[in-house]
C-alpha positions in Angstrom: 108.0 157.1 116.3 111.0 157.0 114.4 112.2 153.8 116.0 109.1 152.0 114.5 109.9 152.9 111.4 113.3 151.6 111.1 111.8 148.0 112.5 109.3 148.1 109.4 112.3 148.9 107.2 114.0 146.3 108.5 115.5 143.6 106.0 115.1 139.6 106.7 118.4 138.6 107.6 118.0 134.9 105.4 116.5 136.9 102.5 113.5 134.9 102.0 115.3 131.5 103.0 113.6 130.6 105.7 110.3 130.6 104.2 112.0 127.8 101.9 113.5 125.9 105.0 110.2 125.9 106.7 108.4 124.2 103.7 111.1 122.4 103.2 111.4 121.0 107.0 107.3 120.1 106.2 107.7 118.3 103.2 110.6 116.1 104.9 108.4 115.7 108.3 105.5 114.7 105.7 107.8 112.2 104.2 109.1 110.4 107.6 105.4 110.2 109.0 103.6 109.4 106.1 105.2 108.0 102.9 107.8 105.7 104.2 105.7 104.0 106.5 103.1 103.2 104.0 105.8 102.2 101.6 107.2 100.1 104.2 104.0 98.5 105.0 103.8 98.3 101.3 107.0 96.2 100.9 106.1 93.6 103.6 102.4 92.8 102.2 104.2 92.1 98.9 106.8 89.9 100.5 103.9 88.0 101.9 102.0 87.8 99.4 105.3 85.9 97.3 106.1 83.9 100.0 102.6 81.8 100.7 102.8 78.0 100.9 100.1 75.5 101.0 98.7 75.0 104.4 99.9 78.6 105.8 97.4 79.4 107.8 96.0 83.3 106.9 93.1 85.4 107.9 91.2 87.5 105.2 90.9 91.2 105.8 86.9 91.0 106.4 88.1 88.7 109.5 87.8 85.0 108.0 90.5 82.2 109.1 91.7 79.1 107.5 94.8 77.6 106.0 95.6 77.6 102.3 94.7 74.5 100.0 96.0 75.6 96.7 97.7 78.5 95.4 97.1 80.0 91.3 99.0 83.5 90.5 96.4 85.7 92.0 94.2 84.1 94.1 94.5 80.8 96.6 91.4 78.3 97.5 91.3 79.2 101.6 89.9 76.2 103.5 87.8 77.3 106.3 86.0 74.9 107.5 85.3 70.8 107.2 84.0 71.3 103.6 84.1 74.4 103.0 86.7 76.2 100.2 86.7 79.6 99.3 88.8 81.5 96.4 90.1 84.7 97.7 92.1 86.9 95.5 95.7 87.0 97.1 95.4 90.8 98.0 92.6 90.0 100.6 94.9 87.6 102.7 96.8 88.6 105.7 99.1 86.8 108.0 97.7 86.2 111.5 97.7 88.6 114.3 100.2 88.6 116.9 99.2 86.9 119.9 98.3 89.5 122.5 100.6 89.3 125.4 99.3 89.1 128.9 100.2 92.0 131.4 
């Protein structure tokens, strides 16, 4: 009985430094898995956004393709068909998927 005792007693070698590691190992898993990423991905829809040119050919985020006719500061006139322009603000544009590759 007296050995348990002297276990309870026991003192925490780091002093209450590893509870600050481990939250501190979280916040920097937290950081790699989430927030960079999305700041990378971030950085890249920006650079595209800057770098359209008439007659890049995009696709709109609700799934529409065409190719650009005119370009303001915000938005660009997206042809998508014979006759057919539509004014989409520049946020809703994407570049085109990849190709899938065959197996």
């Amino acid at each position: 009985m007296e050995f348990s005792l002297y276990l309870l007693q026991a003192n925490d070698p780091l002093g209450g430094m590893a509870n600050f590691i481990f939250i501190g190992g979280i916040i920097a898993i937290f950081y790699f898995f989430m927030i960079r990423p999305q700041t990378k991905k971030a950085k890249e829809e920006k650079k595209f956004r800057e770098g359209l040119n008439k007659g890049d050919k995009v696709m709109t985020i609700g799934g529409m393709y065409g190719h650009i006719e005119s370009l303001d500061d915000n938005t660009a006139l997206v042809k998508v068909d014979t006759n057919t322009k539509i004014r989409f603000d520049k946020s809703a544009l994407k570049p085109l998927p990849e190709p899938a590759k065959a197996k």
